[in-house]
C-alpha positions in Angstrom: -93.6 -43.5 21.7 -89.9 -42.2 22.3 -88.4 -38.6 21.3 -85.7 -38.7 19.1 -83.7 -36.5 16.6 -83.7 -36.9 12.9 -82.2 -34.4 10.4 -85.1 -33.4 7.7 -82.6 -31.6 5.4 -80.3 -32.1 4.6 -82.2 -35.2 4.3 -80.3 -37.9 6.0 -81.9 -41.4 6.9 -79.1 -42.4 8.8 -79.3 -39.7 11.5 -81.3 -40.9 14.2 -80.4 -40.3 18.2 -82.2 -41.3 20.6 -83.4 -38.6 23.7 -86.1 -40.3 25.8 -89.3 -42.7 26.0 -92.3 -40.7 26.1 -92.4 -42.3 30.2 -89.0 -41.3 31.2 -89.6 -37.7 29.5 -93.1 -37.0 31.2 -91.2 -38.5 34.6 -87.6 -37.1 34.5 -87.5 -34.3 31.9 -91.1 -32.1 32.3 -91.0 -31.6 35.8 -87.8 -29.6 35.2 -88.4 -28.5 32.2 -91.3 -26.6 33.9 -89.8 -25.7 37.1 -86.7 -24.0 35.4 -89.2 -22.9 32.6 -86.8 -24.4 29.8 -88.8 -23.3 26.9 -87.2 -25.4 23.8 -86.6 -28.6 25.8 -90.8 -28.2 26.2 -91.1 -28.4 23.0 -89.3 -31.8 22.3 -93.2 -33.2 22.9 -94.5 -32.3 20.3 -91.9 -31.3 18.6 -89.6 -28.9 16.9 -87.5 -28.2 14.5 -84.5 -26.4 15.1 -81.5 -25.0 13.1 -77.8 -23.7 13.7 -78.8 -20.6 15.5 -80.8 -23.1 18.0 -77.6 -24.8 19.2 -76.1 -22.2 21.8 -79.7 -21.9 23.6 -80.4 -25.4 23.3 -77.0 -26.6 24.5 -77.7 -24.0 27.8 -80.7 -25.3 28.7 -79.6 -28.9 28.1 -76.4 -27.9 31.1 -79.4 -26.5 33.2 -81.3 -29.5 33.0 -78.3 -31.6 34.0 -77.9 -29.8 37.4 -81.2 -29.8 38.2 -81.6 -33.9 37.7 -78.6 -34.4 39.6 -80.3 -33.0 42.6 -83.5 -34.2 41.9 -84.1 -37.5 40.5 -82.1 -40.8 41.9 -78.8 -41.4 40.6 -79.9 -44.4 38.0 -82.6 -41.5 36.5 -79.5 -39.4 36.6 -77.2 -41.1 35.1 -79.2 -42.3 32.2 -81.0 -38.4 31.9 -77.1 -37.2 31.3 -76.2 -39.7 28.7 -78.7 -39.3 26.8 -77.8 -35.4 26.6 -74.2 -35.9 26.4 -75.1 -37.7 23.1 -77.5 -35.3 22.2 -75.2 -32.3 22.3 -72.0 -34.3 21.1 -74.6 -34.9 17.7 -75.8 -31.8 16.9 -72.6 -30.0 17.1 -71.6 -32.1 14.4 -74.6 -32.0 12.3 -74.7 -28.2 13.1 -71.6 -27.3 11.5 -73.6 -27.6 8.4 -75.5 -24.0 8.1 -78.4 -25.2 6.3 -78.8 -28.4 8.6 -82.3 -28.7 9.7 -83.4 -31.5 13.0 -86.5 -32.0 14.2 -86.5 -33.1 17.7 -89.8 -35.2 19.0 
């Protein structure tokens, strides 16, 4: 299994980015995700939707997880951890500047 994001309205089939493996997220992501007690980055397993007024909070915790790998995984975990955000927040500030955009993340 892999957690991904998909927008489910608009609906839009061509939407589709990629986050993590459901390995390299129980590996790399929950251990911080529960040491910095990110609470919407827990959710991506099982899953969540989220909306415009999601982005700010999301895109902070997403910066907070990015220091936190840097000094706590090795640099290949690293590197691919913070790609795989970098995309994440580059895509949902575009689908976000729709108001009514919904994306479930899992």
């Amino acid at each position: 299994m892999s957690i991904a994001a998909i927008i489910i309205k608009p609906e839009d089939t061509n939407f589709y980015v990629p986050v993590s493996t459901e390995a390299f997220f129980q590996r790399c992501w929950l251990p911080a995700t529960k040491e910095l007690n990110l609470k919407i980055i827990s959710l991506f397993n099982p899953g969540l939707d989220l909306t415009k007024n999601d982005l700010f909070p999301l895109v902070e915790e997403l910066e907070v997880i990015k220091k936190w790998v840097e000094v706590n995984l090795n640099n290949d975990d690293f590197n691919y951890l913070k790609r795989r955000i970098d995309f994440l927040i580059v895509n949902l500030i575009e689908v976000f500047n729709s108001d009514e955009a919904i994306v479930f993340i899992g």
